[in-house]
N, C-alpha and C positions, 0 to 999 in steps of 0.2 A: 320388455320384449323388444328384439329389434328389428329395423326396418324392412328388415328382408321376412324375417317369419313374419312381423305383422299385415304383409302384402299377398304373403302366402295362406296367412290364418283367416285375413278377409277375402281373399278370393276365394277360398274353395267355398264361404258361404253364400257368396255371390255366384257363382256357379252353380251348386246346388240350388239357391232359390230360383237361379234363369230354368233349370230341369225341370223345378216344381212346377214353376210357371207357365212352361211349353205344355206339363200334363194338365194344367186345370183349364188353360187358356183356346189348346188345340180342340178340346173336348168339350169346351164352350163355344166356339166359333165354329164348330161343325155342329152341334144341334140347335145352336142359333142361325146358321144360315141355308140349313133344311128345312126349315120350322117358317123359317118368315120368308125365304124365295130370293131368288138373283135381283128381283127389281126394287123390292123393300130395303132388302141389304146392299145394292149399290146407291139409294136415296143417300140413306143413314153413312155410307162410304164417302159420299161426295162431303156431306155436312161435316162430318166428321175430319176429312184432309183438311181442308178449312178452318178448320176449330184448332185441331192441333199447331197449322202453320200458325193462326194469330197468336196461338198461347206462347208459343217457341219467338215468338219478337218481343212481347210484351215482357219476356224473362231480360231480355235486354242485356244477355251476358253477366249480370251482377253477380248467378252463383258461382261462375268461372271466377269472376275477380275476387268472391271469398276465400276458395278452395286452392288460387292459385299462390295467396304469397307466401313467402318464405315464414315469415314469423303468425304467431296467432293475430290473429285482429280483433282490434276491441271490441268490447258490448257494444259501442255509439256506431259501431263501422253495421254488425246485424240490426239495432234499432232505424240507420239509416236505408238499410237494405230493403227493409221492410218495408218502412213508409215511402220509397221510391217507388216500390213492386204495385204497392198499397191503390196508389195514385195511376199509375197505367195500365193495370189488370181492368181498371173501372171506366177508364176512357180507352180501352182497345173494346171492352165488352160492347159500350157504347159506339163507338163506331162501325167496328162487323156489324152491330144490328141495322143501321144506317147506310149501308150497303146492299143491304138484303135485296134491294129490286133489280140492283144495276146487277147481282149474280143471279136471279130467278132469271131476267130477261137474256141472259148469254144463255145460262144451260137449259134452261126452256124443259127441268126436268120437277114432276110434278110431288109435292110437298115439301118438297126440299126446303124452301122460305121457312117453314113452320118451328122444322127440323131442325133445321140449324141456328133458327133463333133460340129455344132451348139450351143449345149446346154452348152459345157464346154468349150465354147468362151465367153458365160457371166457371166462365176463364178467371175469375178471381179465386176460385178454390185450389185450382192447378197452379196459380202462378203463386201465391204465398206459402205453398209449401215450398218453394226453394229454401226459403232463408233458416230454417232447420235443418233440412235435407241437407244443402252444403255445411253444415254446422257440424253434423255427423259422417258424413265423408273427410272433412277436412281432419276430425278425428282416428282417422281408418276405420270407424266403428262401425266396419258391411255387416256385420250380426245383425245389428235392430235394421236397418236399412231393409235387409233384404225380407225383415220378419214384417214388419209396414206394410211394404212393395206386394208382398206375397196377401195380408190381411188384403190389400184393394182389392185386389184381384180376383180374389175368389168373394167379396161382395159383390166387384161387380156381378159374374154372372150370376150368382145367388138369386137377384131382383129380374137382371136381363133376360132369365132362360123361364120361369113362371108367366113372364110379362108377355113371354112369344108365345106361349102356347096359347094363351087368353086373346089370341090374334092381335097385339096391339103394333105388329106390324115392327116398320122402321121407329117406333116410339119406345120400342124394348129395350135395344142397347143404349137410347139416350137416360133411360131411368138409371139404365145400370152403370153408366157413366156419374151422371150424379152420386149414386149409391157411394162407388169407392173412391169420388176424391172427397165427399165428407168422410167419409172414414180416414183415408188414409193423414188428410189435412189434422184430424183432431188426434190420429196416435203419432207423428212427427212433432209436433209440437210437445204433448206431454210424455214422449221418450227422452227427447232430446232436452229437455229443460229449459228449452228456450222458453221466455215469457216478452211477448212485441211488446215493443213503448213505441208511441210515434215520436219522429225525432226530424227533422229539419235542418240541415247544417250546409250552405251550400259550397263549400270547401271539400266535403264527404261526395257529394252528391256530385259534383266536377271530376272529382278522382272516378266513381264509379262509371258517371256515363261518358268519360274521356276513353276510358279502358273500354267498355262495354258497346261503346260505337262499334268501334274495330269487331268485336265478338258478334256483335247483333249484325252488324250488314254482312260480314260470312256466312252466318248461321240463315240469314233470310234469306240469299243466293240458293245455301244449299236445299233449303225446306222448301222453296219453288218448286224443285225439281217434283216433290209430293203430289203439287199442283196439278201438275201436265194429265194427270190421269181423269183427275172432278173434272177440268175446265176444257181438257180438249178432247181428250176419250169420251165425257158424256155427254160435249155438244156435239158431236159427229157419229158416233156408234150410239150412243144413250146407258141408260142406267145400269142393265142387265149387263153391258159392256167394263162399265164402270165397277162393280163385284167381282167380274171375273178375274181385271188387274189387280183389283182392289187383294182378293183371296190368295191370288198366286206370289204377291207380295209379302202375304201374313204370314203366310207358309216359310217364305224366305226370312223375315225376319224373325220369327218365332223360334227355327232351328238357329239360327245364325244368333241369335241375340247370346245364347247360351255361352257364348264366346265372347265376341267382342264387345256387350255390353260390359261385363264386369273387369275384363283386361282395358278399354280405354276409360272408365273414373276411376279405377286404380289407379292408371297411367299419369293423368294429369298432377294430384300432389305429389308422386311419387318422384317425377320428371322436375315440379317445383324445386324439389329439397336437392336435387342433383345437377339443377340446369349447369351451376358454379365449375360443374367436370363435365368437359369435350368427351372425354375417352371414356367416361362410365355411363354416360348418356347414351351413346352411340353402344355400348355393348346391350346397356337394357330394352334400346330401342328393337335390335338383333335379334336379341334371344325371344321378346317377346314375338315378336311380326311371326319367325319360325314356328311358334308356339301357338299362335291363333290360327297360321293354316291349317297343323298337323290336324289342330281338331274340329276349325269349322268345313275342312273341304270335304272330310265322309260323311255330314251332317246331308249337309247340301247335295253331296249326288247321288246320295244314300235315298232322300226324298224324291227325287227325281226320279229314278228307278223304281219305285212303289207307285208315285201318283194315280200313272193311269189307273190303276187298280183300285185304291184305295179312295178317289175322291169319286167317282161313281159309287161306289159301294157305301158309301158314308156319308155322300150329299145326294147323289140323286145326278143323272146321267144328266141335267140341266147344266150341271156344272163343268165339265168334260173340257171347255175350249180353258179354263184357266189353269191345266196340264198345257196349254200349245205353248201358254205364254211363258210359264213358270222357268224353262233354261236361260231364257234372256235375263229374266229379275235374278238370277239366280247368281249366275255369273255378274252380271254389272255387282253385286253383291261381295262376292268373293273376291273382286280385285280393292272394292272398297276396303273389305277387311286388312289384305296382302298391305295398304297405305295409310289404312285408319290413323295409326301411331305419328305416322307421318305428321301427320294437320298437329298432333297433339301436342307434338314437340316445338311444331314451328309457332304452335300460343303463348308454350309458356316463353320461349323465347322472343315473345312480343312482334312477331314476324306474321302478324295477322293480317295484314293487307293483302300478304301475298297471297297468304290462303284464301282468301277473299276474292282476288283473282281468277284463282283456278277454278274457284267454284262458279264465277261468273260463268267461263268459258262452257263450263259443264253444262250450266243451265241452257247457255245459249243455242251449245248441240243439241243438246233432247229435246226444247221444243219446237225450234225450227225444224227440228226432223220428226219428229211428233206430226207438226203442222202439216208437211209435206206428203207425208206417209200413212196417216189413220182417214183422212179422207178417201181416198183410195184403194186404199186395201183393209180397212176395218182393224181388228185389234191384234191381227198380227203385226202388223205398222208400229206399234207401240216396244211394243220387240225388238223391232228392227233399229226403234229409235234410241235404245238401250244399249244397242250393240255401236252405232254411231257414235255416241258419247263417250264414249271409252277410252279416249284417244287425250283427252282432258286431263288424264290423270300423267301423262309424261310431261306436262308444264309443271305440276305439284313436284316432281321427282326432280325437278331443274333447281327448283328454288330450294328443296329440300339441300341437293348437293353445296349449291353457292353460299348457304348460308348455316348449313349444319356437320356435312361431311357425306360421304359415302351412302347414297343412298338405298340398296338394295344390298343384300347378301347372295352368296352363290346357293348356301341350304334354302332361304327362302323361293331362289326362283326355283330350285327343286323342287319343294310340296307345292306351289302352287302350279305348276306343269302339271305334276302328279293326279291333282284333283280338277285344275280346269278342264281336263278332256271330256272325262263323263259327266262332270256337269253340262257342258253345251251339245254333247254329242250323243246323247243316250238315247237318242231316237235311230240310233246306228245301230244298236245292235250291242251285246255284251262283249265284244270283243274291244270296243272302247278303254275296259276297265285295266287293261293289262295296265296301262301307264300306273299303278297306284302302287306297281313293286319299283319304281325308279328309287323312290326314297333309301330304300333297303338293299339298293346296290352300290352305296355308298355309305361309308364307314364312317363319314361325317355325320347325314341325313341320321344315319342308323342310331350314332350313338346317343342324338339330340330325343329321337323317339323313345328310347329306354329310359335314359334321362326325365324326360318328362313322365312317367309313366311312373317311375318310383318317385317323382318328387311328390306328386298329388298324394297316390298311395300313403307315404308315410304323411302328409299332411293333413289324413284324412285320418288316422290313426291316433293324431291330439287330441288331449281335452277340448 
């Protein structure tokens, strides 16, 4: 099979499983945070930002360094992989626990300690499924990936949504957390065929966390940004505050994930095997970027125009203000997507510091305007400090030029014109939406959408 179908034959199962995902996950996280309440589910919100940022350092970039080289890498290079992950999954677990008062006494929000001590007792479950996980991407192999991904998922709430109605509160989705990364951890492993050795070599171990520095201080820049909502939303509004961003965030990446999750781990082997050509780099960088707006900007302001309606009717009129917040998350969203590729190219081309950069800059808007702004005016602030930030991303587009070529296309600033309006403006009124025929008035835009539109179709049409 070649490289183009097999990116095509994995994505479309990657796509289907982000669908599958949105229906099990949306329909879980709305009778889970009807069921246990704004203040329960911002505890478990707060523990949870938390858990994930530790989890996402403690990866320390190593599955990038598997996925990204050119040739296969040996068994010694996964056997080290493992026992690198092995060893700091267990002392990050240990530490987060070890902080636990210096974060109770900042958020000053009540059982969170407990809560999140639970959660940073599985950071060794989460973090050792990488080294399978990249084993299987680095293979193209999104089929079992996505059929894994998909098993978690619906354990989790399987245990989380019994667990809330038996009132156990913020304790539900911690069960259901545990639930799907033992699962998921024990079907990655014996899908993939991987079997760990522990392994020692520090030659191995030099290359991984020489390259993986780079990865990991980008990636902890970027996952800060996570932070601003547990750490400064729920010392200053509190918990109920902290759900609300927390939900209007889910919502954005639940629909949005459908997209750009499975177009950027495509991206990165794909970008590997090509880095070697300027001109075919830069076209798949193109065609793709065009290709994540056309489909995640009706997602996004498609959701947006429903909310009001929909998250009353379906949580409970408690929940109402994280519709105010929802166009800010929304949009900071979609231009992430419009740039995503960006970062991903600038990795494999080893140009990570810069990314690391921009990400710094990012951070440093949203919580200095964060800080400035939700004391003040409460969790509209938060919003405001989303729209601040945004400005971070034309450093990314500098370096992307200087050191890759051409960074934006004329089609892509078309779809995303097209869909930023009624994403941020739908509180205006439907006459917002006329933008969304620009596409269609150009014989470029136009032929891109057709195009896409019969590639999937027959892609969907294979064995």
């Amino acid at each position: 099979m070649s490289l183009r179908r097999r990116v095509l034959h994995g994505g479309v199962y990657l796509i289907l499983r982000q669908g599958l995902g949105i229906i099990i996950s949306t329909g879980g996280v709305i009778l889970l945070a009807r069921t246990i309440g704004p203040d329960a589910y911002g505890v478990y919100a707060a523990a949870f930002g938390i858990y994930t940022y530790v989890a996402n350092v403690c990866r320390w970039g190593v599955d990038v360094y598997l996925v990204r080289r050119e040739s296969e890498p040996p068994l010694q290079d996964y056997h080290q992989a493992f026992s690198l992950l092995l060893l700091v999954s267990l002392a990050g677990a240990g530490l987060a626990i070890l902080a636990l008062p210096l974060l109770e006494r900042w958020m000053q929000l009540e059982r969170f300690g407990s809560v999140a001590a639970a959660l940073f007792a599985a950071l060794p479950l989460i973090v050792l499924s990488t080294v399978p996980l990249a084993r299987l991407e680095r293979a193209l192999d999104f089929r079992k990936v996505a059929l894994v991904e998909l098993s978690g998922q619906v354990a989790l709430y399987v245990v989380a949504l019994p667990s809330a109605y038996l009132g156990l509160g913020s304790w539900a989705p911690v069960l259901g957390i545990w639930a799907s990364q033992l699962l998921t951890l024990g079907l990655l492993y014996r899908i993939s065929g991987y079997r760990p050795r522990l392994h020692w070599e520090f030659t191995r171990v030099r290359a991984m966390m020489g390259y993986g520095l780079g990865i990991s201080a980008s990636d902890w820049l970027w996952n800060l940004t996570n932070l601003v909502n547990p750490l400064i939303v729920g010392r200053y509004v509190g918990a109920e505050a902290v759900a609300q961003v927390a939900l209007a965030a889910r919502l954005v990446e639940q629909v949005g994930s459908i997209v750009i999750i499975p177009s950027t781990r495509i991206s990165t082997p794909v970008f590997a095997r090509l880095q070697a050509d300027r001109a075919q780099l830069l076209k798949a960088q193109a065609e793709a970027m065009s290709l994540q707006l056309m489909m995640q900007g009706p997602v996004l302001a498609g959701v947006g125009l429903i909310a009001p309606w929909f998250v009353p009717l379906l949580l409970g009129p408690s929940w109402l203000p994280a519709v105010t917040i929802y166009p800010f998350i929304a949009l900071s969203y979609l231009v992430g997507t419009a740039f995503s590729l960006h970062s991903a190219l600038l990795w494999v081309l080893r140009r990570i510091w810069e990314v690391a950069l921009f990400r710094l800059v990012h951070l440093v808007l949203l919580a200095v305007s964060a800080l400035l702004l939700v004391p003040p005016l409460g969790l509209i602030g938060y919003g405001y400090a989303e729209l601040l930030a945004l400005p971070a991303w034309i450093l990314l587009l500098i370096f992307f030029k200087v050191h890759v070529g051409k960074p934006v296309s004329a089609q892509a600033t078309v779809w995303f014109t097209a869909w930023a309006v009624p994403v941020i403006g739908w509180p205006l009124g439907l006459w917002v939406w006329m933008s969304v025929v620009l596409p269609l008035t150009w014989s470029v835009t136009r032929g891109e959408l057709l195009q896409a539109i019969a590639m999937v179709l027959k892609e969907m049409r294979r064995p």
